[in-house]
mmJSON file of the N, C-alpha and C atoms, coordinates in Angstrom:
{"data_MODEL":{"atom_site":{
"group_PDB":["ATOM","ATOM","ATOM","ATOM","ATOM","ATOM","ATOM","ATOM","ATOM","ATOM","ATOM","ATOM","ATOM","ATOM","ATOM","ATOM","ATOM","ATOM","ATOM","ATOM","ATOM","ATOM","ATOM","ATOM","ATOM","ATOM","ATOM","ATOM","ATOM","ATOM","ATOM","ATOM","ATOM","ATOM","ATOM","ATOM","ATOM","ATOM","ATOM","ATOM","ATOM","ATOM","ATOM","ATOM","ATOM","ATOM","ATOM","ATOM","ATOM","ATOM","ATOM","ATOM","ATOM","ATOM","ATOM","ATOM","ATOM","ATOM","ATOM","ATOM","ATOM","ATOM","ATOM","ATOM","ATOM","ATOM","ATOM","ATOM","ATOM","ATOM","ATOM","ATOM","ATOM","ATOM","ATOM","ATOM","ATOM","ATOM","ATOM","ATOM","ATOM","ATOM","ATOM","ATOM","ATOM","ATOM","ATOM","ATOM","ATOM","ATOM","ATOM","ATOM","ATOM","ATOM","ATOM","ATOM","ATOM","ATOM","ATOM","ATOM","ATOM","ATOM","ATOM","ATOM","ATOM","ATOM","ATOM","ATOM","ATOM","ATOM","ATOM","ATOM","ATOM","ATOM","ATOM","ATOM","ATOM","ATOM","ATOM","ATOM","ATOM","ATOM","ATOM","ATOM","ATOM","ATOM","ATOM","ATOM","ATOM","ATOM","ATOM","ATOM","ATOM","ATOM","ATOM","ATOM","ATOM","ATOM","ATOM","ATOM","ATOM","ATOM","ATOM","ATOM","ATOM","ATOM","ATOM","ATOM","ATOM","ATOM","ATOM","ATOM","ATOM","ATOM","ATOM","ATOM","ATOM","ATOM","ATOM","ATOM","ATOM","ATOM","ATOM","ATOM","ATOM","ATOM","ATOM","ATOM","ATOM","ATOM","ATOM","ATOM","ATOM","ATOM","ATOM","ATOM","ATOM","ATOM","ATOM","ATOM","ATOM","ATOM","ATOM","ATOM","ATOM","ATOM","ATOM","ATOM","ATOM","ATOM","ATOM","ATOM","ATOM","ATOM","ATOM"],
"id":[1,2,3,4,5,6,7,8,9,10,11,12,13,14,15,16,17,18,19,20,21,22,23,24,25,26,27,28,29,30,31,32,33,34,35,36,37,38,39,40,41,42,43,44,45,46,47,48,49,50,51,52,53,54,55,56,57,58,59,60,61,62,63,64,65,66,67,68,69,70,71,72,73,74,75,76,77,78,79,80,81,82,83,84,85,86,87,88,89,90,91,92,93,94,95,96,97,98,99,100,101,102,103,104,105,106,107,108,109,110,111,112,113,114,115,116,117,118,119,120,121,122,123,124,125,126,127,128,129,130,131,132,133,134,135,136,137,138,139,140,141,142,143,144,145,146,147,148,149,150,151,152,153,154,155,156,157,158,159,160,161,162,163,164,165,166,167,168,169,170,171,172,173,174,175,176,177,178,179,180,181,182,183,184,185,186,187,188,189,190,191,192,193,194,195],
"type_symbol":["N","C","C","N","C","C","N","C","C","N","C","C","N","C","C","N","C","C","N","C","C","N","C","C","N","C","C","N","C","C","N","C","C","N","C","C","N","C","C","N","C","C","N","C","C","N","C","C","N","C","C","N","C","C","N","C","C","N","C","C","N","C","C","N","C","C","N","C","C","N","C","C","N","C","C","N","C","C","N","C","C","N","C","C","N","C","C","N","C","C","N","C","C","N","C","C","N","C","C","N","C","C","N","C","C","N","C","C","N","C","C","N","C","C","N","C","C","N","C","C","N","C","C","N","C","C","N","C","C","N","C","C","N","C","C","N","C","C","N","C","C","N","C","C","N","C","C","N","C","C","N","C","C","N","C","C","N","C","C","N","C","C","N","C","C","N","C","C","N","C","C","N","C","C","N","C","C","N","C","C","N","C","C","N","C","C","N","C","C","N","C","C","N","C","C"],
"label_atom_id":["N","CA","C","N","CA","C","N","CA","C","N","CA","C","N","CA","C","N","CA","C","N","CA","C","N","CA","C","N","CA","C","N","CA","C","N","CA","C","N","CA","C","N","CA","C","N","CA","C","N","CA","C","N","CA","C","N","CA","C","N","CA","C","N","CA","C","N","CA","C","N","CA","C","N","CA","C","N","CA","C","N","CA","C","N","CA","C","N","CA","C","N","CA","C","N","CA","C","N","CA","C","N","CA","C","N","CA","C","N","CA","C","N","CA","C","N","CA","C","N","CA","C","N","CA","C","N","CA","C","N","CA","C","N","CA","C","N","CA","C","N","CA","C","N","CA","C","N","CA","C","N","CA","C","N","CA","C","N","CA","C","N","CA","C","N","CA","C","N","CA","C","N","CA","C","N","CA","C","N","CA","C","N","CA","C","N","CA","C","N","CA","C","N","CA","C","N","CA","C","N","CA","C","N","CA","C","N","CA","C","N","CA","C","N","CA","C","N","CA","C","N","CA","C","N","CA","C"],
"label_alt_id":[null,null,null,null,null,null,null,null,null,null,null,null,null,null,null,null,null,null,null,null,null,null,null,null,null,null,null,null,null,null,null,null,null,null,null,null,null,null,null,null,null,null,null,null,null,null,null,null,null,null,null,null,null,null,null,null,null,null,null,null,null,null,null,null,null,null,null,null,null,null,null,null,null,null,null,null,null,null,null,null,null,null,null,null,null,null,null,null,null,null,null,null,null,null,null,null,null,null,null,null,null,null,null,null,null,null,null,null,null,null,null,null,null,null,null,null,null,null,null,null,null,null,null,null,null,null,null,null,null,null,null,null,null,null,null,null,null,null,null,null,null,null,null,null,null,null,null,null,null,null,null,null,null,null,null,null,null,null,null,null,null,null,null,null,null,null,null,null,null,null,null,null,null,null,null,null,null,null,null,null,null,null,null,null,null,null,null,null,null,null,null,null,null,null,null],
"label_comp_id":["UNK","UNK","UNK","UNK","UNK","UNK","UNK","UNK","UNK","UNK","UNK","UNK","UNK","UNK","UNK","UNK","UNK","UNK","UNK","UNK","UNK","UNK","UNK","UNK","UNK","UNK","UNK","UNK","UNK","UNK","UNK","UNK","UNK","UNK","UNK","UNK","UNK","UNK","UNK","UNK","UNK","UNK","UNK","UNK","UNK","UNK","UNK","UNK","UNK","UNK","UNK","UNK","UNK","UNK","UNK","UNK","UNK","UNK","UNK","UNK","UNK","UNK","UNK","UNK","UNK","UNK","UNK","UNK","UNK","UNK","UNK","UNK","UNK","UNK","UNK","UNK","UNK","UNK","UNK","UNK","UNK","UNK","UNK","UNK","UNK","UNK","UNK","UNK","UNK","UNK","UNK","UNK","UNK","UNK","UNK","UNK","UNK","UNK","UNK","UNK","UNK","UNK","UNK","UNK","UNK","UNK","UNK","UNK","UNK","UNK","UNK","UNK","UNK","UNK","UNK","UNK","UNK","UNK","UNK","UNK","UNK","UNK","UNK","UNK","UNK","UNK","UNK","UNK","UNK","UNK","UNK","UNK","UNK","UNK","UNK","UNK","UNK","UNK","UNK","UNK","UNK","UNK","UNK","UNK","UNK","UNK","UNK","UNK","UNK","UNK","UNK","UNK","UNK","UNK","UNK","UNK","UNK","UNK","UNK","UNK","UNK","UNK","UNK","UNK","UNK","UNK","UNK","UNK","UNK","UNK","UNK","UNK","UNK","UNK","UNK","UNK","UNK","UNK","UNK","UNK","UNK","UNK","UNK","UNK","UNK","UNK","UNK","UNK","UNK","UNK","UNK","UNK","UNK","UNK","UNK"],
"label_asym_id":["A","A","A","A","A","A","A","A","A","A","A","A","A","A","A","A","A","A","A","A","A","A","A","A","A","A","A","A","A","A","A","A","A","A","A","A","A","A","A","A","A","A","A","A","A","A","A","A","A","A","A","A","A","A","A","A","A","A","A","A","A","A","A","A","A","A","A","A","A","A","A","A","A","A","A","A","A","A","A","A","A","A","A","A","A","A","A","A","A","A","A","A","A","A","A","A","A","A","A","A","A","A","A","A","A","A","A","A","A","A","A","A","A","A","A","A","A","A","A","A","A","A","A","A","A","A","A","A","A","A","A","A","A","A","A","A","A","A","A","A","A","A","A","A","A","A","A","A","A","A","A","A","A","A","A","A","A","A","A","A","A","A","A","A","A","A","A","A","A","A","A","A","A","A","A","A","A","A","A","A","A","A","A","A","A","A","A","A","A","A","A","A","A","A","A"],
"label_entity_id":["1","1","1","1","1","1","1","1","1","1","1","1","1","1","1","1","1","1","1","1","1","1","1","1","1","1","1","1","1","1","1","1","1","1","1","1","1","1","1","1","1","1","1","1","1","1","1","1","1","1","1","1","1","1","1","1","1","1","1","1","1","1","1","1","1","1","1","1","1","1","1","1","1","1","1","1","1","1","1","1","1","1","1","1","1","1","1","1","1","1","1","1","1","1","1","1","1","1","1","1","1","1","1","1","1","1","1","1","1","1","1","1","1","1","1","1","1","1","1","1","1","1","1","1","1","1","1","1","1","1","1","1","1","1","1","1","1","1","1","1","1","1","1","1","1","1","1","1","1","1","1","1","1","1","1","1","1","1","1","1","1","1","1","1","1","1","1","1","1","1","1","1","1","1","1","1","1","1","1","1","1","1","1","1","1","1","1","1","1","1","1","1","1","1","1"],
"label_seq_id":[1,1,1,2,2,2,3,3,3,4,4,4,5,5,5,6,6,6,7,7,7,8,8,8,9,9,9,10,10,10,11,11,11,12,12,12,13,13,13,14,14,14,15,15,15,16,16,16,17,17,17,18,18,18,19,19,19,20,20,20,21,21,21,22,22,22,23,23,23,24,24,24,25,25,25,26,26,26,27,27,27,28,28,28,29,29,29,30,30,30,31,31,31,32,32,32,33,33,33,34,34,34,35,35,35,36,36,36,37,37,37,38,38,38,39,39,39,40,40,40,41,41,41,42,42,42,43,43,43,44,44,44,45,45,45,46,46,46,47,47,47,48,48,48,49,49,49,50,50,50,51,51,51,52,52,52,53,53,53,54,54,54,55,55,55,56,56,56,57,57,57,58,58,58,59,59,59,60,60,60,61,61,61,62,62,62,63,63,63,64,64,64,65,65,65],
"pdbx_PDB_ins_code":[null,null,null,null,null,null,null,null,null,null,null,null,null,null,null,null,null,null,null,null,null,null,null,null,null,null,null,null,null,null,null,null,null,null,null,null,null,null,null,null,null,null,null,null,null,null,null,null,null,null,null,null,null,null,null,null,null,null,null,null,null,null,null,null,null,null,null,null,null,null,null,null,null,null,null,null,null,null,null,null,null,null,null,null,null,null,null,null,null,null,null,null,null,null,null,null,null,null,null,null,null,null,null,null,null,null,null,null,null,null,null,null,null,null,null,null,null,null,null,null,null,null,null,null,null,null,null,null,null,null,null,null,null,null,null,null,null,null,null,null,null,null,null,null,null,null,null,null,null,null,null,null,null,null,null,null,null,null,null,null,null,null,null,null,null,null,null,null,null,null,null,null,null,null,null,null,null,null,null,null,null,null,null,null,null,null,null,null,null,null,null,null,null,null,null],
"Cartn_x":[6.123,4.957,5.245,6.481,6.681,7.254,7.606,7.432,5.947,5.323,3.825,3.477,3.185,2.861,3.771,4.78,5.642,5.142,5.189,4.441,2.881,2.657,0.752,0.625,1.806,2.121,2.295,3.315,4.031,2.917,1.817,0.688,-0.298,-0.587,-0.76,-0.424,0.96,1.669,1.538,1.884,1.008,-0.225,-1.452,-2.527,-3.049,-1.896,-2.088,-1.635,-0.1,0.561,-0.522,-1.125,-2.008,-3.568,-3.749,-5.076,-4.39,-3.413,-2.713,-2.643,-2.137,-1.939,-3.577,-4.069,-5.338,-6.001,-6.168,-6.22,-5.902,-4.601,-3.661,-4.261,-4.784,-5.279,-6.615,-7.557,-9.008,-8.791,-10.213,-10.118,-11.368,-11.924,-13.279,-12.745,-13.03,-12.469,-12.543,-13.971,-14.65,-13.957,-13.937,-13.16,-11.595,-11.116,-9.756,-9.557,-10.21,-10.269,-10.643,-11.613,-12.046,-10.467,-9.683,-8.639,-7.834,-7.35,-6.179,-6.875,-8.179,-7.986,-7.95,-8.2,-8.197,-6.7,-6.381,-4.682,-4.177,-4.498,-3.995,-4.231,-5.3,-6.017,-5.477,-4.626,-3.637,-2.647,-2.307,-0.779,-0.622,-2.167,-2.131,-2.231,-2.715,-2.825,-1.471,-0.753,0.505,1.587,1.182,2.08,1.9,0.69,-0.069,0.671,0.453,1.136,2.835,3.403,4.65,5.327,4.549,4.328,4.072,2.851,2.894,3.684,4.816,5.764,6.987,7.433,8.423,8.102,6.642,6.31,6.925,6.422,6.382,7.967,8.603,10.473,10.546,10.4,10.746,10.291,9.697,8.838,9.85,10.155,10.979,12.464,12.67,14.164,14.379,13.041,13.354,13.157,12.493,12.236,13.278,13.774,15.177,14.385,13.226,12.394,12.885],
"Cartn_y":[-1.57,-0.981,-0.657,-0.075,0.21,-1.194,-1.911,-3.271,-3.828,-3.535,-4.191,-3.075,-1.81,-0.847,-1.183,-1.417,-1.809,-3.289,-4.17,-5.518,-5.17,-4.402,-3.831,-3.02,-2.34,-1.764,-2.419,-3.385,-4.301,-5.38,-5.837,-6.407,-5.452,-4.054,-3.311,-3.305,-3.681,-3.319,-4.686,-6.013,-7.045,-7.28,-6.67,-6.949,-6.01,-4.591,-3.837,-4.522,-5.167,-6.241,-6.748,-7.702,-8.474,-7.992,-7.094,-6.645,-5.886,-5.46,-5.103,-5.931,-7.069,-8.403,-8.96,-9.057,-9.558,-8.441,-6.911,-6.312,-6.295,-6.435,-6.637,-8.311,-9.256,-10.584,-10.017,-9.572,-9.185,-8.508,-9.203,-8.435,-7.183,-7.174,-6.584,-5.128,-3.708,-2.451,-2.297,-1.767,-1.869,-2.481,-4.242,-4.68,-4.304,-3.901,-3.517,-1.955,-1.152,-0.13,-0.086,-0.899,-0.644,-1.604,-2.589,-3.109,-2.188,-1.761,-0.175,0.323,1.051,2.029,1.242,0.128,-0.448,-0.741,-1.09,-1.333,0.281,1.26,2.752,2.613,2.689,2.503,1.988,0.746,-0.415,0.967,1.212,1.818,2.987,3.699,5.022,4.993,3.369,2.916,2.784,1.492,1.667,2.99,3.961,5.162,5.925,5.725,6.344,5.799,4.16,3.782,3.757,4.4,4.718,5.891,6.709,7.811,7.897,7.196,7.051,6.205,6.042,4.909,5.72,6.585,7.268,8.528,8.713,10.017,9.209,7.825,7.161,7.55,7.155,6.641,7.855,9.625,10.806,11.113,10.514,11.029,10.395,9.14,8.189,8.404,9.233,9.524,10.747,11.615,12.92,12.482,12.057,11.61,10.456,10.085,8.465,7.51,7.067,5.994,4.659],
"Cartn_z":[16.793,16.153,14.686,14.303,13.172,12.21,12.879,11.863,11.776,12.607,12.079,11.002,11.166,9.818,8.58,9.034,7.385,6.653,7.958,6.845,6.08,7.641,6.312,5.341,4.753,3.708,2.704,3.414,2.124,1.688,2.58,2.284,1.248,1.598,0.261,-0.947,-0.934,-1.916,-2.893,-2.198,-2.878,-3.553,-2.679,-3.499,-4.435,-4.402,-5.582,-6.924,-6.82,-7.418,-7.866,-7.359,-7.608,-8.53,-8.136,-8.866,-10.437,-10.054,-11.418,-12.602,-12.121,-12.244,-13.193,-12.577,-12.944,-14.17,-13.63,-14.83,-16.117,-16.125,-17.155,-17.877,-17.415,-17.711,-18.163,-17.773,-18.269,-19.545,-20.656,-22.14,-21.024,-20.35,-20.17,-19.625,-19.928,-19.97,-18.417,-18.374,-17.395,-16.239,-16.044,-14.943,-14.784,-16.051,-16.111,-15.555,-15.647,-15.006,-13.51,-12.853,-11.39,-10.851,-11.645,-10.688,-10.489,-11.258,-11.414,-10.621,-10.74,-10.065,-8.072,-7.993,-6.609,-6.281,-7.249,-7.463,-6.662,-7.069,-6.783,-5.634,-5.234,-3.849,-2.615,-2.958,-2.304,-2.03,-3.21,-2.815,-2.372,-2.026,-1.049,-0.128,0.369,1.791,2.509,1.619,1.839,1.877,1.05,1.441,2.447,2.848,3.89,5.399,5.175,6.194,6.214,4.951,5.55,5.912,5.667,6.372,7.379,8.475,9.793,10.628,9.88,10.125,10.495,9.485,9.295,10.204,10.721,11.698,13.148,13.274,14.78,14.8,13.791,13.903,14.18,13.708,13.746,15.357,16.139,17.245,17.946,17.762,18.827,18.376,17.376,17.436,18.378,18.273,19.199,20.675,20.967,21.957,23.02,22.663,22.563,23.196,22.946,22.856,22.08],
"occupancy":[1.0,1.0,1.0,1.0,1.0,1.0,1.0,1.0,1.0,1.0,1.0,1.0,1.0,1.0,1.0,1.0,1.0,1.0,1.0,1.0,1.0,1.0,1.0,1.0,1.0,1.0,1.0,1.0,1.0,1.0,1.0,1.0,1.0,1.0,1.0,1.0,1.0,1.0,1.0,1.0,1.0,1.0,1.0,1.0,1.0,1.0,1.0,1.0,1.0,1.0,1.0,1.0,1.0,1.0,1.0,1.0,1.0,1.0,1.0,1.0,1.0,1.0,1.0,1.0,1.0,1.0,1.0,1.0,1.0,1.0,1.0,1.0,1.0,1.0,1.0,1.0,1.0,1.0,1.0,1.0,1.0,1.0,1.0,1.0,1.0,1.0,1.0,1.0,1.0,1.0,1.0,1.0,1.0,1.0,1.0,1.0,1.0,1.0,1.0,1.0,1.0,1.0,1.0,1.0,1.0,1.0,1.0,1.0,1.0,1.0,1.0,1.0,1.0,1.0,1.0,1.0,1.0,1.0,1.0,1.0,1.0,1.0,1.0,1.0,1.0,1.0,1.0,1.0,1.0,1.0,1.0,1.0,1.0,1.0,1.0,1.0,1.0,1.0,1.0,1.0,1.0,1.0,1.0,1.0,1.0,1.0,1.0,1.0,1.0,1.0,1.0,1.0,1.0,1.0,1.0,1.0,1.0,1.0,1.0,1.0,1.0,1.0,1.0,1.0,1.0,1.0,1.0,1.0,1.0,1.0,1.0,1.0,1.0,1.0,1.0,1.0,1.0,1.0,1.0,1.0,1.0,1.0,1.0,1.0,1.0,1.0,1.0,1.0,1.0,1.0,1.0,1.0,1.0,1.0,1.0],
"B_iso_or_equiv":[0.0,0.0,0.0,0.0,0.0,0.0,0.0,0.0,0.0,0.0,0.0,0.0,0.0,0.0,0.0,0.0,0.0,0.0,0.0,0.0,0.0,0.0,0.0,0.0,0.0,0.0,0.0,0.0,0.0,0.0,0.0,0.0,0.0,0.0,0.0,0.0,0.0,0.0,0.0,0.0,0.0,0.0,0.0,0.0,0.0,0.0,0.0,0.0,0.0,0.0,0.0,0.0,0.0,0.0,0.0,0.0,0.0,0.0,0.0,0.0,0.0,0.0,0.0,0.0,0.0,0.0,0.0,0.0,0.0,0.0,0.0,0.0,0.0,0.0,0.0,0.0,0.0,0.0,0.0,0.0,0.0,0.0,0.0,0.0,0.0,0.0,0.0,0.0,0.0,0.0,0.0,0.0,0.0,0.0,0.0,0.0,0.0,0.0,0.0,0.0,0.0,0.0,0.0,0.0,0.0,0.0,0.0,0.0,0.0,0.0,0.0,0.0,0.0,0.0,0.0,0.0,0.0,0.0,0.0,0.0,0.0,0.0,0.0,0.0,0.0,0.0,0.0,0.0,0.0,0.0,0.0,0.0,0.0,0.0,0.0,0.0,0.0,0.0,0.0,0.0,0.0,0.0,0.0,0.0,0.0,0.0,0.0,0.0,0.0,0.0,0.0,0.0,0.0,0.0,0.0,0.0,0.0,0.0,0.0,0.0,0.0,0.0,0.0,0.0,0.0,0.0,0.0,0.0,0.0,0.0,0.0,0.0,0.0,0.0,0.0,0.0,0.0,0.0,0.0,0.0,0.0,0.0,0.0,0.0,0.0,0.0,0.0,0.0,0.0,0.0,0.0,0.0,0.0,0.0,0.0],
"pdbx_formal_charge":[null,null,null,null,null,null,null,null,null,null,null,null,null,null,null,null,null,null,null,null,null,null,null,null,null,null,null,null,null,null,null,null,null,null,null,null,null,null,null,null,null,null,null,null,null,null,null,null,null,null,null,null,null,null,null,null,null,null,null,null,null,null,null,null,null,null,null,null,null,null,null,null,null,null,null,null,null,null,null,null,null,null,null,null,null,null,null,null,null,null,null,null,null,null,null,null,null,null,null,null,null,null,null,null,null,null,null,null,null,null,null,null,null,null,null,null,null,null,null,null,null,null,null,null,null,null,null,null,null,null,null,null,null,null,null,null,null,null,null,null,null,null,null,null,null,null,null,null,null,null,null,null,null,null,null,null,null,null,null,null,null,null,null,null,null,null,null,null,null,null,null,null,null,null,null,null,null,null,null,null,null,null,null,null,null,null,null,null,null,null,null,null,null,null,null],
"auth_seq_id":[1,1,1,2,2,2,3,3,3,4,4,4,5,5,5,6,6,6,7,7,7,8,8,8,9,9,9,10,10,10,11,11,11,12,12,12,13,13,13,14,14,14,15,15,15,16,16,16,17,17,17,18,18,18,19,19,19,20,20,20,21,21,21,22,22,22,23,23,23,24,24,24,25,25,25,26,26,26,27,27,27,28,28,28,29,29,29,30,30,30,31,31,31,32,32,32,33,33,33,34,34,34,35,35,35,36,36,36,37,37,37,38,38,38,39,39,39,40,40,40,41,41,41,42,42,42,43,43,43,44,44,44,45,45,45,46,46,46,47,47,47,48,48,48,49,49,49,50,50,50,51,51,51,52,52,52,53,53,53,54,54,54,55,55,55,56,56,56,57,57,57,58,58,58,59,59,59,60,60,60,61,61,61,62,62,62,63,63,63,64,64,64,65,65,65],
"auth_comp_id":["UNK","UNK","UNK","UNK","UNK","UNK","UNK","UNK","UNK","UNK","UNK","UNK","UNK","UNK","UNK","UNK","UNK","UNK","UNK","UNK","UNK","UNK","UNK","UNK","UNK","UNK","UNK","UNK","UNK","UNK","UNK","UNK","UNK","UNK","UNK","UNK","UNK","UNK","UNK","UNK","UNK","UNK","UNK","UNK","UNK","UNK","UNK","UNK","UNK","UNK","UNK","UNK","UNK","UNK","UNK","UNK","UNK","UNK","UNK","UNK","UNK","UNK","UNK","UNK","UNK","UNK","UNK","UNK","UNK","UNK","UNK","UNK","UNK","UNK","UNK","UNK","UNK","UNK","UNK","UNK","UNK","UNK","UNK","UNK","UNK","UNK","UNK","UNK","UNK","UNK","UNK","UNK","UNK","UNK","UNK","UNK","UNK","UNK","UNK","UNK","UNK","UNK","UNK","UNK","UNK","UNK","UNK","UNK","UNK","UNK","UNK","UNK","UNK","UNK","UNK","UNK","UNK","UNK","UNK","UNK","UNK","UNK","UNK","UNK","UNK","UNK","UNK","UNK","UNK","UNK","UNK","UNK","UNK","UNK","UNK","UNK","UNK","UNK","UNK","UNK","UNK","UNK","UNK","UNK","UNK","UNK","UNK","UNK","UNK","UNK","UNK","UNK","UNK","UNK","UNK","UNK","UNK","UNK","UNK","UNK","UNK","UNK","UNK","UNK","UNK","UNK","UNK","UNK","UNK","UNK","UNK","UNK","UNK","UNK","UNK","UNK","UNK","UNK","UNK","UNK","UNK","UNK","UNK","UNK","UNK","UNK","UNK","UNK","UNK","UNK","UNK","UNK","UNK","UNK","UNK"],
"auth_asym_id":["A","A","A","A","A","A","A","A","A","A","A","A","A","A","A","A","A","A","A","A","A","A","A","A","A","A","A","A","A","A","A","A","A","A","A","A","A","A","A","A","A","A","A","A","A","A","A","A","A","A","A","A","A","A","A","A","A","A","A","A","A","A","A","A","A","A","A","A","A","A","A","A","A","A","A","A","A","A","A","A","A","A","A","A","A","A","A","A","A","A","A","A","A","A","A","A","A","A","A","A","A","A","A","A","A","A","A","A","A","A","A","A","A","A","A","A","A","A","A","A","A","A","A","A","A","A","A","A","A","A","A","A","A","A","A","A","A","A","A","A","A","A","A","A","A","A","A","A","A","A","A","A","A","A","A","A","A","A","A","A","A","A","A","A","A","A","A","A","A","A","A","A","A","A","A","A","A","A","A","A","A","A","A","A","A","A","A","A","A","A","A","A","A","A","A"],
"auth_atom_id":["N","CA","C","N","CA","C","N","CA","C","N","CA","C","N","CA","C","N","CA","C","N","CA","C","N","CA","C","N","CA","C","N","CA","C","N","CA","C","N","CA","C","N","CA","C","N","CA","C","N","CA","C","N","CA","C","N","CA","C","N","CA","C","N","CA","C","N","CA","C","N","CA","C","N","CA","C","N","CA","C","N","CA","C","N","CA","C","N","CA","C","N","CA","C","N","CA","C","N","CA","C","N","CA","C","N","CA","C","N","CA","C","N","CA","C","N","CA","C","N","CA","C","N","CA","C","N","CA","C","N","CA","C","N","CA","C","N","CA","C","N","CA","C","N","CA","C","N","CA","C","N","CA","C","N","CA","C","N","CA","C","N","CA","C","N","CA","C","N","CA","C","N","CA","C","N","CA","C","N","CA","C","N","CA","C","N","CA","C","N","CA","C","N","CA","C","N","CA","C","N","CA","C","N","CA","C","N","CA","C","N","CA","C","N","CA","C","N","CA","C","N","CA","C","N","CA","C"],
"pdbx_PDB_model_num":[1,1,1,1,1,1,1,1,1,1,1,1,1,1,1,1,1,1,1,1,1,1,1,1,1,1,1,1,1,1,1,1,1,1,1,1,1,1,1,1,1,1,1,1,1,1,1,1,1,1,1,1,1,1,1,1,1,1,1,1,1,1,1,1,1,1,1,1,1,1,1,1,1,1,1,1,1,1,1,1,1,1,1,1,1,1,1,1,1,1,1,1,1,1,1,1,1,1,1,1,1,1,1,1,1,1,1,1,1,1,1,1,1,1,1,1,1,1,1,1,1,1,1,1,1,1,1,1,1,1,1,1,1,1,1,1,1,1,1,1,1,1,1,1,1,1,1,1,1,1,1,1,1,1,1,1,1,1,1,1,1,1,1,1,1,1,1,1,1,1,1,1,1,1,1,1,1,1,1,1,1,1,1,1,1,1,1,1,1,1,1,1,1,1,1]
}}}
């Protein structure tokens, strides 16, 4: 379970990459601002999910699961 939450993080973490990416390419403010801020967005998901990652591992270490 906790390798599937880590690849969907790390899939976050790409298309924040990626919209960053593209921001940084746009002259237009406007589109350069909604990627960042979607870019951010990516990477609270991903922290989010490693946090419920690092809770599952803390549950199944107490537990000896």
């Amino acid at each position: 379970m906790n390798e599937t939450i880590h690849r969907q993080a790390e899939a976050y973490r790409c298309r924040a990459e990626e919209a960053r990416t593209k921001g940084d390419e746009t002259r237009d403010q406007n589109c350069r601002e909604a990627l960042y801020r979607l870019a951010n967005g990516y990477d609270r998901l991903a922290d989010n999910l490693d946090r419920v990652a690092s809770r599952n591992r803390d549950e199944d270490d107490a537990t000896g699961t």
